[in-house]
N, C-alpha and C positions, 0 to 999 in steps of 0.2 A: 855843426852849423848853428849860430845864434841866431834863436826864433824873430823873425822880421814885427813891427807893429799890426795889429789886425787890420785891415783895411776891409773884411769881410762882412756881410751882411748877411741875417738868417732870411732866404728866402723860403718863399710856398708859391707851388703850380698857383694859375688862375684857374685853371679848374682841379677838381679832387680826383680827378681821375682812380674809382673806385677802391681808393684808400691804398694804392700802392704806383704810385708816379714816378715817370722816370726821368732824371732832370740829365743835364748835358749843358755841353762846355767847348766849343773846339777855337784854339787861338795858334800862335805863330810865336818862334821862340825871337826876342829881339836880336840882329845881327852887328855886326862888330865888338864882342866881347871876349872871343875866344868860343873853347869848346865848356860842356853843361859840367862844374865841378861836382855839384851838390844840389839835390833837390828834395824836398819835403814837401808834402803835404799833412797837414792838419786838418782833422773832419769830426765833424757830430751834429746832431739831428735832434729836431722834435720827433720822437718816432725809435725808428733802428734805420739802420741806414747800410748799404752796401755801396764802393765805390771800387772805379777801375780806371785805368790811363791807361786810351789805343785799347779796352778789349781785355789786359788782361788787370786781376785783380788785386788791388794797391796790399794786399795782405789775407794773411789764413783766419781772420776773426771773422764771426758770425755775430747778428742782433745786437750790433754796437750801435750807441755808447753803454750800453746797457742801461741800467734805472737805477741812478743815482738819488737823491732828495733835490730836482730839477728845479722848482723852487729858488733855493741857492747855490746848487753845484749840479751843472751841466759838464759831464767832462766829457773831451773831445782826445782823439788817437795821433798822432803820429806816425808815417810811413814814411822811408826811405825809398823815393820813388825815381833815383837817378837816373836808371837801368830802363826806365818803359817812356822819357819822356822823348820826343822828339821831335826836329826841326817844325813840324806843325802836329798838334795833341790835342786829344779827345779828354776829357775829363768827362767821366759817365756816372751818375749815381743814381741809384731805387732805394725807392722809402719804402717802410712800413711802417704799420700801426704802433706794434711793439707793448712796450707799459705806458705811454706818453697818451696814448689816443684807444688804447684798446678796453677790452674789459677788465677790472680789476677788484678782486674780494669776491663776496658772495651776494650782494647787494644788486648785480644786474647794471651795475654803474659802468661808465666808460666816461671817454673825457676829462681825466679827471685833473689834469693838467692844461686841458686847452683844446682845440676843436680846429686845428691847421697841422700839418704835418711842415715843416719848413726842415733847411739844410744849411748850417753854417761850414765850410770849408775854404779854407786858403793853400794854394799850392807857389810855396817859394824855390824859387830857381836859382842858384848862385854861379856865376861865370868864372870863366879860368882869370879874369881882371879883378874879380871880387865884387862887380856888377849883381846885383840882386832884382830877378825881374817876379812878380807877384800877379798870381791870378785868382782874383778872390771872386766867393759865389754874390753876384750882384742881381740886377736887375735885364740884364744882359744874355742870360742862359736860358735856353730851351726848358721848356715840360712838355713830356706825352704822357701817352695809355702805356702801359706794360701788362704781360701778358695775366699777371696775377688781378684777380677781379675781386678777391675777399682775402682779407686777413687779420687773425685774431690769433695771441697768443693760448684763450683757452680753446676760444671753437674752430680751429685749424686755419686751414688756406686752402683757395681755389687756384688752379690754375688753369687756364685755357690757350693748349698749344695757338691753337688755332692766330690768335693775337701775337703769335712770338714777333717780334720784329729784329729780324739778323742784322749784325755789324751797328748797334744802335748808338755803342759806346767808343766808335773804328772813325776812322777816317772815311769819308766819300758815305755818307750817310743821306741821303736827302728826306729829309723831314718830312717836306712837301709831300713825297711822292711816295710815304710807308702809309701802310695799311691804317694806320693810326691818327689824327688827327693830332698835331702837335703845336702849342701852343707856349706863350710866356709866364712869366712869372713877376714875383711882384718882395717885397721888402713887408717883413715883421717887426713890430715893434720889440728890439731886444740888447737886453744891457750885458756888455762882453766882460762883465764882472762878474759872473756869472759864472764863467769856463772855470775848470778847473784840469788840472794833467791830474790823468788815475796815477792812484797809486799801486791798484792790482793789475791784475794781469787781464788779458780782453777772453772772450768766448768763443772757443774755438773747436772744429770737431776733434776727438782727441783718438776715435776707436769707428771699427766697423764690426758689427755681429751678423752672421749668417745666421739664416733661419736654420730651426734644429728640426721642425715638422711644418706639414701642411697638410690638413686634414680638414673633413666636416663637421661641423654641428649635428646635434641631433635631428634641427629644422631645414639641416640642409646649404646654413651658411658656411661659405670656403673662409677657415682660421690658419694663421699662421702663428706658431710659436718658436719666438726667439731664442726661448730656453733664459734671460736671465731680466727681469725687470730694468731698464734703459730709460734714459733720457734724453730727446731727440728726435729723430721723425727718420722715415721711409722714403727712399729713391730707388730708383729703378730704368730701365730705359725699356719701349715698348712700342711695339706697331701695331696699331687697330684703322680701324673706318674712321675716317672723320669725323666728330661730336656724340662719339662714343664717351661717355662717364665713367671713370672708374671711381670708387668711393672707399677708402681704405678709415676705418674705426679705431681704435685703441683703446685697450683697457690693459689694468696689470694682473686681472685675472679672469678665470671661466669662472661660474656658477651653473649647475644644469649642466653644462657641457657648451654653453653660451659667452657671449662677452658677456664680461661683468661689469656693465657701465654703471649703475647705482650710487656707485662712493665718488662718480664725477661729477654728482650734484647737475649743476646748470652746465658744467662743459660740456660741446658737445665733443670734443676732440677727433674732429672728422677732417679731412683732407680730400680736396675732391679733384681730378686730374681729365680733360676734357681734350682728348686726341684730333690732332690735326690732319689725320691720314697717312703720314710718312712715318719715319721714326723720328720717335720722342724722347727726350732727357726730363727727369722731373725728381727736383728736391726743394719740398717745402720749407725754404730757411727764413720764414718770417712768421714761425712759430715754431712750438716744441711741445714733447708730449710726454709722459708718463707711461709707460707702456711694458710691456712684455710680451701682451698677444695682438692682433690686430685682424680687421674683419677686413676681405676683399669682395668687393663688390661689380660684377660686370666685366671681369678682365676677357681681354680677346682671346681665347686658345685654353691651353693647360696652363695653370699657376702651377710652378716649381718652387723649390728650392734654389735654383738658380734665380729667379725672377726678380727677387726684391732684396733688398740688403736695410738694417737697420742704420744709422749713424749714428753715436754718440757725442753727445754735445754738455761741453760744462767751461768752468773755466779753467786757463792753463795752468796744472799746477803740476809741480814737481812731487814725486813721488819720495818721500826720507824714510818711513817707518812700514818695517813687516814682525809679524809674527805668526809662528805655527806650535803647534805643539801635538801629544800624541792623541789627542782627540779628534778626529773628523767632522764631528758635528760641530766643535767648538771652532774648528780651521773654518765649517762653512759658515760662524758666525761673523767671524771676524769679516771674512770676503764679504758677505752681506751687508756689513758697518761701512768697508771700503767703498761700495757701490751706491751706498745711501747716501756718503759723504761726499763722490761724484754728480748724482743725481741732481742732487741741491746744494750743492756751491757753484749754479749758474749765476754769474756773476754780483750776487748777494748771497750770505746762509737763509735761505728759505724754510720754513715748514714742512713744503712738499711740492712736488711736480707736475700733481697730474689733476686735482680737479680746480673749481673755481674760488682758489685760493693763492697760494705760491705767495706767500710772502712771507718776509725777512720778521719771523715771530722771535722775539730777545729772548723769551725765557730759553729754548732750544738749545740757541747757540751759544748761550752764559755755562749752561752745562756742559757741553760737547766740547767747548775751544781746545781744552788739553789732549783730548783724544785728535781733535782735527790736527793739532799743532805736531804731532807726533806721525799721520801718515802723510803727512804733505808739509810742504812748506806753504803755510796759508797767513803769511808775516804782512803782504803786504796785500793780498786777497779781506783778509778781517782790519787791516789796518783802512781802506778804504772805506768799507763798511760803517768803522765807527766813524770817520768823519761827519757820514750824513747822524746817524744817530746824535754826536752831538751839535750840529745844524737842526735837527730838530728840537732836540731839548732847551737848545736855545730860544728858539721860538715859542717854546709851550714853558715857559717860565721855571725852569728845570726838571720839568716833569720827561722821565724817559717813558714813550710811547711802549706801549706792547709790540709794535709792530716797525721797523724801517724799510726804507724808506716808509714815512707812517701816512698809507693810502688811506685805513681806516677814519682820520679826520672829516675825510670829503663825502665820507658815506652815511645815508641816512643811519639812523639808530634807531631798535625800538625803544619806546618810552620806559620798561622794564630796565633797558641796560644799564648799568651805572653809571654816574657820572664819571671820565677817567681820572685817574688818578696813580701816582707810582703804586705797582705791585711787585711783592714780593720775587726774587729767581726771576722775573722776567725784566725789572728795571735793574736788578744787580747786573746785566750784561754791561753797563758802563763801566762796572768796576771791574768784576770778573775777568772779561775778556781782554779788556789789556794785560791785567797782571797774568792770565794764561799766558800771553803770546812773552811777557819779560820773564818768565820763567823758562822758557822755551828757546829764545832765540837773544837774551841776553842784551838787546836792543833797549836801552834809557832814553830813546828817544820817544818811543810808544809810549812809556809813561808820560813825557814831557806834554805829548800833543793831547793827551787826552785830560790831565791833571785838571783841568777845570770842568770838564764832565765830570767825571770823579768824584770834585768836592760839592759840589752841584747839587749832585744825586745824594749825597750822604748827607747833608746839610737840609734838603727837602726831606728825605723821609725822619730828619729828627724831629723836625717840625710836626710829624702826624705819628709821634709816639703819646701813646697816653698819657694821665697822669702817673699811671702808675710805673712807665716806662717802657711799655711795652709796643709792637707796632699789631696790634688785635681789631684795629675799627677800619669798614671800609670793608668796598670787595677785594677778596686772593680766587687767583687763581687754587694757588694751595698749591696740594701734592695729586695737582691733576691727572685725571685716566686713571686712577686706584684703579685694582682691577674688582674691586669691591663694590667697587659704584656702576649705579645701574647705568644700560648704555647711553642715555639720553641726560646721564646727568653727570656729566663728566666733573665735577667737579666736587661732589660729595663724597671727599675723603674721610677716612679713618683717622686723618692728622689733624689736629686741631687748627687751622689756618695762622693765628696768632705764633703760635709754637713755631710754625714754617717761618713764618714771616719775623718773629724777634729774633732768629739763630743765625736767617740768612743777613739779618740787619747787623748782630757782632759782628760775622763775618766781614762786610762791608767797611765796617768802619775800623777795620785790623787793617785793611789791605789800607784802605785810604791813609792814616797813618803810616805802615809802613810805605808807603809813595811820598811820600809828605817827608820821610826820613832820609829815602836817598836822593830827592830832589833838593836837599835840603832845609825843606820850609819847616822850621823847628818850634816854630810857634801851632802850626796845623797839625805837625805829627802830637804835639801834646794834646790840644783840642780833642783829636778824634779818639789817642788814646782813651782821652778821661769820658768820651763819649762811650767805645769799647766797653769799657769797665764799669757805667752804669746799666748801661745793657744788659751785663752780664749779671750783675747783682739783680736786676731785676727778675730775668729768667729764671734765677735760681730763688730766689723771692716768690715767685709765683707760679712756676710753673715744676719746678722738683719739690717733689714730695719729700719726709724726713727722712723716710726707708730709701729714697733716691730714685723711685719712679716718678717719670715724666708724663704730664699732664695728657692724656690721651692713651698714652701706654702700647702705640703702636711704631711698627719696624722703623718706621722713616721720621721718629722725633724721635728715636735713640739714635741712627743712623748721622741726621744731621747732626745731635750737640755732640756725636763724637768725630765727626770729622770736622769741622769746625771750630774743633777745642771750646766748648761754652762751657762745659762743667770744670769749676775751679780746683776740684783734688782728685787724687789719686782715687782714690774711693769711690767717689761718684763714677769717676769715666769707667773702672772696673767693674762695679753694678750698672753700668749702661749698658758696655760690653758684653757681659754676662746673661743681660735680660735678653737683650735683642737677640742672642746665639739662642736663647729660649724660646722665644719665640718665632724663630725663623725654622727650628725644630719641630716647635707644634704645630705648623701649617706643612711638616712633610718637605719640608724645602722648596714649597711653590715659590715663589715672587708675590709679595703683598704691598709693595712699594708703587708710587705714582712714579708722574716729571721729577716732583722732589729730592723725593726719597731712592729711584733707582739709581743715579750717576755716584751713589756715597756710601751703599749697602755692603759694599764686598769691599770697601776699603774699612771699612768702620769696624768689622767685624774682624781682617785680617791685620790692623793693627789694636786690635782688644786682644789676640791670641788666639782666634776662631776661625784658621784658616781652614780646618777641612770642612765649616760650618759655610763658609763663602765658598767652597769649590764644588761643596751637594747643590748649592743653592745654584751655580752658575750651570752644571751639569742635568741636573731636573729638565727632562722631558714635558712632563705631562702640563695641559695648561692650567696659571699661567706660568709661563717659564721665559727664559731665554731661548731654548732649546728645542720649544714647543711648534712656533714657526719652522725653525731649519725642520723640521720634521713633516711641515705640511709640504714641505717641499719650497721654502720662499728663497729669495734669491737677495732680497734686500729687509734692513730693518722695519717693522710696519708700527703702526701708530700707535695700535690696541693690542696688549699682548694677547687679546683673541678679535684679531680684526677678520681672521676665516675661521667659523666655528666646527669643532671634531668632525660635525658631518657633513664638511664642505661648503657650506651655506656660508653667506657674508654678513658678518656683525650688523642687528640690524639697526643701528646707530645711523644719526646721520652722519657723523664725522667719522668716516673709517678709511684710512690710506696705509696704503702697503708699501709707502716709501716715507720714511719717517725718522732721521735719525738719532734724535733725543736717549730713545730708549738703546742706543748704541752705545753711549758711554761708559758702559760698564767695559769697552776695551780701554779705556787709561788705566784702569786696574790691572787686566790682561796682561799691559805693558811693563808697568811697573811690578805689583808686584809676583806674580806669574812668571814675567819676562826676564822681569831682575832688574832694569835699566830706571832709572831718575836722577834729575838732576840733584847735586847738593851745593850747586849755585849755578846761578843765572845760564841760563846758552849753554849747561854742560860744562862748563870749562874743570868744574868739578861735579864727577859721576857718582851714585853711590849702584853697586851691582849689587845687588842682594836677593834671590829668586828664592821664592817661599813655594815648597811644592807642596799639593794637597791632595786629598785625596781624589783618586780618577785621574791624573795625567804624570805620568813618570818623566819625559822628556817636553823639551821648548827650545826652540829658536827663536831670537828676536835681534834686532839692527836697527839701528838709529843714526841716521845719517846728520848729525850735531853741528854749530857753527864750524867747529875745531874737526871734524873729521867724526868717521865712524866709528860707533860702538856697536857689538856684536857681545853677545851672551849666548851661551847654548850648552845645555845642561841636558843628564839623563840619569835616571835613578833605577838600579839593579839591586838583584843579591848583594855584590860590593859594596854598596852604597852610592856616594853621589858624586855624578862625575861635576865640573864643569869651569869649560873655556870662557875666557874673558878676553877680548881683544879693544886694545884704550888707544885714542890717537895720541899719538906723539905733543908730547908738551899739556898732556893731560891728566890729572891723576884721579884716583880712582880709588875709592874705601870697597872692599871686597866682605861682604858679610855672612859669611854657610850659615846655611839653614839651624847648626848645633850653636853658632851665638859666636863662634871665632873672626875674629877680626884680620883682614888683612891691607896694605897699603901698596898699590901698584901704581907705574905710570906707561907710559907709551908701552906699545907691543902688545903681545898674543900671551895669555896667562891661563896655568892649567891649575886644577886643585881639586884635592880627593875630601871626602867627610862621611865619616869623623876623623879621617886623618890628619886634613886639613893640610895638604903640605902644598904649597905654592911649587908649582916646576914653570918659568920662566921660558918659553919655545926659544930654542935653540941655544940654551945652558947646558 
């Protein structure tokens, strides 16, 4: 059906009715045209928005349109709404606060887009004559009360049975005559240039977790544990006394044997449920929470394990990447990255879920994208993402914001913080992240749309290189959360911030040229080259020593110039190599690496020849580790590789979150080389399988569901030596590398192969 012109207007209730209104619509289908061929609707909101036609609801998304950069891209959804329209229809919709009106960052701020909750929606109707009849949200539509009297994405929602108003969104509704005072509405000033169609996917619930206990506190409070850190909130259905309170808390862990609300800062992430006397339905979907455990408060009777159900809520994404291997701790690391990368790809990549933060922080997901890109297909989930990213950079004169949507603008500062300005890994997400996802999914259009992001950002931070060449002046984040650095100063790395920041800047300007080469702008690819290439003379100018120590002489400035290629010979990268494996030894194989340095630690090392040197390091228990959480028992990746300290107690940092997934990316290593699978062009179409096994894990499985079909690795190492299966989609081929250095060439089908034998058997030869 070809979308009709807007004819729609954003309205808003005349009155606010306690920050969650329920507007309404009931009209008469035109007669003489035949029967309803084709109906749509299109919807999105200042706010979040739920809608339903007659009662039932136009689709399974939750907290749509989600939070875009509203500014300039408001996008609105699309339902196929044939099926529920009828000879006379109800068009029903509830707002919420959401990111448009609610609180947002740590600043106490709200509003920060506007101070009216409004609704643009059009429902086009197409007849069996090809008649097109349109009911757009005008001046014309009903507002009431609904039953929800609070709501805030950090500090919960209230609900109060008591206000439900039945059949509000049905036919034979009398307004007049509900409990509720219901009232009109009115037209907002707004330009429909504005809209925009997602390109991702909407939010929706995807999982249901049963509680695994219910137990007390030590003070006597009833706790329920879910058993796995979630994101999302709590329903249940329930019968008490009339304007009985029940008050459900959230945290993602105990301390003392209490909730441990502390690292929610100002959230309060409370949920409050206020019984009508009969029985009750209640699911708070005009927020969402971070959670694992939760505090009840006041329930009628016995609290069970039947009683309450958690819901999981993110955005829809398809599942393509697993891997296991003979480690358990290291299987529940990986499940724990999966869960973080669920968490927080509520429809943006965010920071984290549960305190009064949640927002789309660049450097995070500049790191993460190839790990993301690898268990989901998140192609068109990050490709919407960066639109707002570059909408904003546009705005701020090419400067990428640390944060997208970039709320941080609207919030006061103290006078201490820096003026902004590009920072190093966190404004590289304009570059990074596309060229993740064109390695990934083989898609040139992602380049296409971003390419002036791209030159943008690469072209600004040449401008803030020194004289000397270098990117050294100016606040970095750096190689934040070293675990070196005390907890209050997260940013007092062991890496020289300049080091970080000129290596991630070659980096930058390789990709940007190579963009430049296949889009064929041959004048830009040479630019950035020669940009590249001073860069690098520069770094090796002033920051390698003659012996080939790098200035600072810690894990994650040998880490970076070797995975980034900065050091120009064979010699230096080998003395990178060789140091780093040195010193990752003389810390015992803790983790001494930040944001920086961790996502490139275990590649840099296992492409120097240091793979059992990256497999102690990945295996290490004790803190910090990788391994050290899974051992506290965590369920998702956390912020601080000691965000709960040995003796249970919580990091006493202000910034401490247990859902985190930054520090996850050390599964792209996992995958590759552990797993065996990378591409050796774009989308897969060419594979390279090559699993490097190391010390502490004899066997692996891993599967990559690729444009072209699935790849599948799975290898085991005995007495015999080493087994292992290669399965290539058809029309795919495939470089096959054993561990001893033997080369082989496969294409489609299931491939077997022994080492040091090395003998290819063909399934079914």
């Amino acid at each position: 059906m070809t979308s009709t012109p807007w004819q729609a207007a954003m309205i808003t209730p005349t009155e606010d009715f306690d920050g969650a209104p329920l507007l309404r619509k009931e009209f008469r289908l035109e007669g003489g045209h035949g029967g309803v061929a084709k109906a749509m609707l299109r919807a999105t909101a200042f706010g979040v928005y739920e809608a339903a036609i007659n009662g039932v609801p136009v689709g399974e998304d939750v907290l749509s349109p989600g939070w875009s950069s509203y500014e300039w891209r408001l996008r609105y959804r699309s339902y196929d709404v044939t099926d529920l329209v009828q000879p006379t229809t109800v068009i029903g919709v509830s707002l919420g606060n959401g990111w448009y009106r609610g609180h947002l960052a740590w600043h106490g701020t709200s509003n920060l887009y506007g101070d009216r909750l409004g609704f643009f929606g059009q429902l086009d109707v197409e007849f069996e004559d090809g008649f097109v009849q349109s009911v757009a949200s005008d001046t014309t539509w009903q507002s009431g009360p609904s039953a929800t009297t609070f709501n805030d994405l950090y500090d919960g929602q209230t609900i109060d049975a008591r206000r439900n108003q039945p059949g509000w969104a049905e036919l034979n509704f009398d307004a007049g005559a509900s409990a509720g005072a219901w009232r009109g509405v009115q037209a907002l000033e707004f330009d429909v240039d504005r809209l925009a169609e997602p390109v991702g996917p909407p939010v929706v619930r995807t999982d249901v977790v049963k509680p695994r206990e219910v137990f007390k506190s030590p003070t006597g409070k009833t706790l329920v544990d879910f058993g796995q850190n979630l994101v999302g909130w709590i329903r249940f259905t329930v019968k008490g006394e009339a304007g009985r309170t029940i008050t459900i808390r959230h945290a993602e862990v105990l301390e003392d044997g209490e909730l441990g609300v502390r690292p929610l800062r100002s959230a309060k992430a409370a949920d409050t449920f206020i019984l009508s006397g009969g029985e009750d339905s209640f699911e708070p979907t005009k927020t969402f929470h971070g959670f694992r455990y939760a505090e009840v408060s006041n329930w009628p009777g016995n609290l069970t394990k039947d009683s309450l159900e958690a819901v999981v809520v993110h955005s829809e994404l398809e599942r393509t990447g697993t891997f296991e291997c003979s480690n358990e701790l290291v299987n529940q690391l990986h499940r724990n990255i999966v869960w973080g990368l669920r968490g927080n790809f509520l429809d943006l990549p965010t920071d984290c879920p549960q305190r009064d933060e949640r927002l789309g922080w660049t450097g995070d997901i500049a790191v993460f994208a190839p790990t993301a890109a690898f268990l989901y297909d998140v192609k068109g989930f990050l490709q919407d993402w960066l639109l707002d990213l570059a909408v904003e950079q546009r705005a701020q004169d090419g400067l990428v914001p640390i944060t997208v949507p970039d709320a941080l603008k609207y919030c006061p500062q103290p006078p201490e913080y820096p003026t902004p300005e590009s920072s190093a890994l966190w404004s590289e997400a304009s570059v990074w992240v596309p060229w993740a996802l064109w390695e990934a999914y083989g898609d040139v259009s992602v380049l296409q749309n971003q390419y002036e992001s791209m030159v943008s950002h690469s072209r600004r931070v040449e401008g803030l290189l020194s004289p000397a060449g270098l990117w050294d002046a100016g606040f970095q984040f750096g190689d934040w959360l070293d675990p070196d650095a005390a907890p209050n100063e997260p940013w007092a790395a062991k890496a020289d911030t300049g080091v970080v920041a000129t290596a991630c800047m070659y980096r930058t300007a390789r990709i940007t040229a190579q963009t430049a080469r296949l889009l064929g702008k041959h004048d830009d690819e040479a630019y950035f080259e020669a940009l590249a290439a001073r860069v690098r003379a520069s770094f090796a100018e002033h920051y390698v020593a003659a012996d080939g120590t790098i200035h600072s002489d810690c894990t994650t400035v040998y880490s970076l110039a070797i995975a980034f290629d900065v050091l120009a010979t064979a010699a230096l990268r080998e003395f990178a190599g060789n140091r780093l494996a040195e010193l990752v030894r003389k810390n015992n194989y803790r983790v001494s690496t930040g944001f920086a340095g961790t996502p490139f630690i275990t590649h840099a090392l296992t492409d120097t020849g240091h793979v059992d040197e990256a497999c102690r390091l990945l295996l290490e228990e004790g803190c910090p580790s990788w391994l050290y959480p899974v051992t506290m028992g965590a369920t998702t990746v956390w912020e601080r590789w000691d965000s709960m300290l040995p003796d249970g107690t919580i990091n006493p940092g202000d910034m401490t979150s247990f859902n985190h997934y930054a520090l996850g990316a050390v599964a792209d290593w996992l995958h590759k080389a552990i797993g065996g699978i990378r591409p050796l062009e774009p989308g897969y179409a060419k594979v390279l399988i090559a699993p490097q096994p190391g010390e502490g894990i004899n066997w692996a499985k891993t599967s990559l569901k690729t444009p072209h079909g699935t790849v599948r690795v799975e290898w085991k190492l005995d007495d015999d030596g080493l087994f292992l299966e290669a399965t290539v989609p058809e029309g795919v081929e495939a470089d096959v590398v054993l561990p001893g250095g033997e080369h082989r060439s496969v294409s489609g089908g299931t491939h077997q192969f022994t080492s040091p034998a090395a003998l290819a058997v063909p399934t079914g030869a």
